[in-house]
C-alpha positions in Angstrom: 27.4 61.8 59.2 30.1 63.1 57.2 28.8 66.1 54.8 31.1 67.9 52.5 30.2 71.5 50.9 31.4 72.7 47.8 31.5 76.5 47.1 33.0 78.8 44.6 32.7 82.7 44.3 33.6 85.4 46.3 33.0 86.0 50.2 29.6 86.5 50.2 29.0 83.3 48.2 31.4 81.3 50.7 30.4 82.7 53.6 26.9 81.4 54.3 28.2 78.1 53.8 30.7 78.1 56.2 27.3 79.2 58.5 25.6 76.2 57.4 28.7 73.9 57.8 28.6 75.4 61.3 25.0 74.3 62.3 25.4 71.2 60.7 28.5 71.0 63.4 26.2 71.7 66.0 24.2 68.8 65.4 26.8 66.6 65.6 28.1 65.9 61.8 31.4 65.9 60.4 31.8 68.4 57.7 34.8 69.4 55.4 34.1 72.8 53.2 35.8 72.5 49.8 36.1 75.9 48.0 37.6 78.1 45.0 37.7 82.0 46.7 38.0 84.3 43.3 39.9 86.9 45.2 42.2 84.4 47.0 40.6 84.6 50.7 41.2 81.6 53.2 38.8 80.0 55.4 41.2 77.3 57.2 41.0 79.0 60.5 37.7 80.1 60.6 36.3 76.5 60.0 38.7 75.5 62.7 37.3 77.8 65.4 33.8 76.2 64.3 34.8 72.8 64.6 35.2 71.9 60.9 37.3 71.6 58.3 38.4 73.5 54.9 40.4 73.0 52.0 41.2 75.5 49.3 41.1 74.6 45.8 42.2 76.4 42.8 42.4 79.6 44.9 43.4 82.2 43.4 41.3 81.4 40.3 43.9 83.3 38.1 46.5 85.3 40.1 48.1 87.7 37.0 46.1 90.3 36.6 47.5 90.7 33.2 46.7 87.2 32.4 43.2 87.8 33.4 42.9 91.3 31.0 44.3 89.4 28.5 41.7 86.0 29.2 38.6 88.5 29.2 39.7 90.3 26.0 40.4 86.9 24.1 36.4 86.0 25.2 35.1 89.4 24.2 36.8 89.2 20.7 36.6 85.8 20.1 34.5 85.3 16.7 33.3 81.9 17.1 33.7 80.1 20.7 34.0 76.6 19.4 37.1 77.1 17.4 
């Protein structure tokens, strides 16, 4: 069977789903780990080594740290959200 995983978050959010994609391996399926690291970390050759696939999307979320001071104080400051 072919199985795809979707994460987003940081290592330890990725990271047990590579694990899973793993056993699932072991049993015989096909998988393909699809994933957004927030600090822009690759999987490609770990998934290899365990007989799977990844792809990296959207990684790095936002690369300029500026651009991300300047995002969080626009949210923080931001009188009404819908506007």
């Amino acid at each position: 069977m072919k199985i795809g995983i979707q994460a987003w978050g940081s290592e330890g959010d990725i990271r047990p789903l590579v694990a899973i994609g793993h056993g699932l391996v072991q049993r015989g399926h096909e998988v393909e780990l699809v994933y957004t690291d927030i600090a822009n970390r690759h999987y490609d050759a770990v998934a290899a080594s365990l007989g799977m696939t990844a792809r990296a999307v959207a990684t790095p979320v936002i690369a300029d740290e500026t651009e991300l001071y300047e995002i969080g104080l626009a949210a923080i400051t931001t009188r009404n959200a819908l506007l």
